[in-house]
C-alpha positions in Angstrom: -5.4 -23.2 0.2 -5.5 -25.7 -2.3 -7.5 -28.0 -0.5 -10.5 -25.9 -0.1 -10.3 -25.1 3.5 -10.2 -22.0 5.3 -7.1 -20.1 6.6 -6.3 -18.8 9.8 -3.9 -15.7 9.6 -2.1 -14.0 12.1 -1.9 -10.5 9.8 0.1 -7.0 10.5 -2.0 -4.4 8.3 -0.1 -1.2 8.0 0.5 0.7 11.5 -2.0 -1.8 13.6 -0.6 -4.6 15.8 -1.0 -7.7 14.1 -3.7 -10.1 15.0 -6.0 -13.6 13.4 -8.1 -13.6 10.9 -9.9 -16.2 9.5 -10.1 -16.4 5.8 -11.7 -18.1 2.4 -8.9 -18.2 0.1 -9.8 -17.4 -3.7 -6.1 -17.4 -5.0 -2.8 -15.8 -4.8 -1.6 -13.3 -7.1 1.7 -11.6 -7.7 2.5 -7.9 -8.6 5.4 -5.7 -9.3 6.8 -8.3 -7.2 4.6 -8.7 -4.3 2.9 -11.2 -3.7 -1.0 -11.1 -2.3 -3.8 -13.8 -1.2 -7.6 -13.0 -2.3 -9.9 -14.3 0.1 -13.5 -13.0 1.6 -14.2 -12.6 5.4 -17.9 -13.2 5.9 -18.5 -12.3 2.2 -16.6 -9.2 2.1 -13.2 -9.5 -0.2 -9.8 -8.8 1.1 -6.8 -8.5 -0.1 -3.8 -9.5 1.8 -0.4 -8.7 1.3 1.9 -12.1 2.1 4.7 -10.1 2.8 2.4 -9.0 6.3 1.2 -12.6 7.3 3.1 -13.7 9.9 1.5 -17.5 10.7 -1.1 -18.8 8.3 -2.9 -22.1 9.4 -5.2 -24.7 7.7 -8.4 -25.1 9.6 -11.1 -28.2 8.7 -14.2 -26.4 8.1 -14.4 -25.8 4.2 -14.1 -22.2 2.4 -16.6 -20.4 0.8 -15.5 -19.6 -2.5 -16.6 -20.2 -6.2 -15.8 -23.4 -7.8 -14.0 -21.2 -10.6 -11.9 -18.2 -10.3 -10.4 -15.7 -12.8 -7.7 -14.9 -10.6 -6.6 -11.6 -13.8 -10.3 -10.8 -13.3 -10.7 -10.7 -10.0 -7.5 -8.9 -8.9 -8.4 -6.3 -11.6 -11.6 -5.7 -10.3 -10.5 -5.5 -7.1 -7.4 -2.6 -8.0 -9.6 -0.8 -9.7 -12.1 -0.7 -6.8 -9.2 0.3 -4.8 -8.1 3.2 -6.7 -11.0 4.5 -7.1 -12.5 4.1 -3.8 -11.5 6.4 -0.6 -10.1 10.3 0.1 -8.0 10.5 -2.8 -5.2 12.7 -2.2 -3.1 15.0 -5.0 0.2 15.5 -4.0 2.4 18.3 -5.6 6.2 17.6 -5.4 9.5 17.7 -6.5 11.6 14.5 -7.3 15.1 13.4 -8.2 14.7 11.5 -11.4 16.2 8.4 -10.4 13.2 7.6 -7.7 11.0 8.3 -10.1 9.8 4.9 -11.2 9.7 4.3 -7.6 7.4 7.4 -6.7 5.4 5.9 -9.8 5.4 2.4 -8.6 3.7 3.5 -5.8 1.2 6.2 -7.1 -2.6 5.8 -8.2 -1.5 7.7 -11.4 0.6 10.6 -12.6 -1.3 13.4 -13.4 1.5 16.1 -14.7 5.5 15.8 -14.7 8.1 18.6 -16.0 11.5 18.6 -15.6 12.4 21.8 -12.7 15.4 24.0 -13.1 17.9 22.2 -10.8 17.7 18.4 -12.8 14.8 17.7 -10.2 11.1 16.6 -11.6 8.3 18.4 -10.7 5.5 16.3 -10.4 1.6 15.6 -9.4 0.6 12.5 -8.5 -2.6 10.7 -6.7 -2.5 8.6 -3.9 -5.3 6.7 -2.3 -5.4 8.5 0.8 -3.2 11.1 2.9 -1.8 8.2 4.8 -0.4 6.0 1.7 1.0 9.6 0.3 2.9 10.4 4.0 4.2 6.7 3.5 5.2 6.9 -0.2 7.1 10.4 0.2 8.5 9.1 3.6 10.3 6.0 1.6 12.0 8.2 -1.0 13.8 10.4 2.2 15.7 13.2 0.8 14.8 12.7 -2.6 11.4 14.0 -2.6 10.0 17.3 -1.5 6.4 17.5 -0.7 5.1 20.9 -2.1 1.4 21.0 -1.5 -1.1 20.0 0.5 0.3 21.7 3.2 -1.5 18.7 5.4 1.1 16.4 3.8 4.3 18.6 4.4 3.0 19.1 8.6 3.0 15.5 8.6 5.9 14.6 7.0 7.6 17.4 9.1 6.4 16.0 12.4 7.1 12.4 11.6 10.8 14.0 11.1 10.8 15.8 14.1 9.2 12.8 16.2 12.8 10.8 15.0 15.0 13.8 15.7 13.8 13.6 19.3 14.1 9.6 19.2 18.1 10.2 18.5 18.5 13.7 20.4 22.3 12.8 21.5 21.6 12.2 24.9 25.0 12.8 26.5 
């Protein structure tokens, strides 16, 4: 990346099979702990999360990229594009307080929290889309009930089942 020359990545986006992609790398940048390359594919930005490229490789035709990069301004722009971009999804549900950073960590933004008669927050929240919310709520297990939309609690409940059957005892 450093020299100036494209990247060829074999990448696994989030429930596709990985496959290449060739790259222009702007920079890499690291947040909450991950760590992501900025790059355009035929113009377009992309984002790339490290811990999902499998193989990267240096190929000799040079990248397309500005001679100067703001890597603070360019991630920033490109978060807030993200969040507020797509089917945003508000999620209704109840939490035990010690996931909550997590939950929080994860979210677009918190838009109510009270604490719920049992020692459990009740919470709304944003995600980016129905997906990243069924994958957010699935990470935090037993700790986290889904309350509303009812579209988010079917899935959660089938993606429960569908393991059940996985490890039905089968003797």
């Amino acid at each position: 990346m450093l020299a100036g020359h494209k990247l060829r990545i074999h990448y696994a986006a989030a429930d596709k099979p990985p496959r290449w992609r060739t790259v222009d790398p702007i920079g890499l940048v690291t947040v909450r702990d991950k760590g992501y390359l900025l790059a355009t594919t035929s113009g377009a930005d992309r984002t790339y999360r490290l811990s999902r490229i499998l193989a990267a490789e240096e190929l000799a035709e040079l990248a397309q990229r500005p001679d100067r990069v703001d890597l603070d301004e360019v991630w920033q722009e490109r978060s807030t594009r993200f969040r507020t971009g797509g089917d945003q999804v508000t999620v209704r549900l109840r939490l035990d307080p010690a996931r909550r950073e997590e939950l929080v960590g994860t979210a677009l933004a918190v838009i109510s929290e009270d604490a719920d008669g049992d020692g459990r927050l009740r919470l709304e929240v944003t995600f980016q889309d129905s997906r990243h919310a069924e994958w957010a709520l699935w990470q935090l297990g037993t700790d986290a009930e889904a309350l509303a939309p009812q579209s988010l609690r079917s899935a959660l409940r089938r993606r429960a089942a569908a393991l059940v059957a996985r490890y039905a005892d089968m003797s």
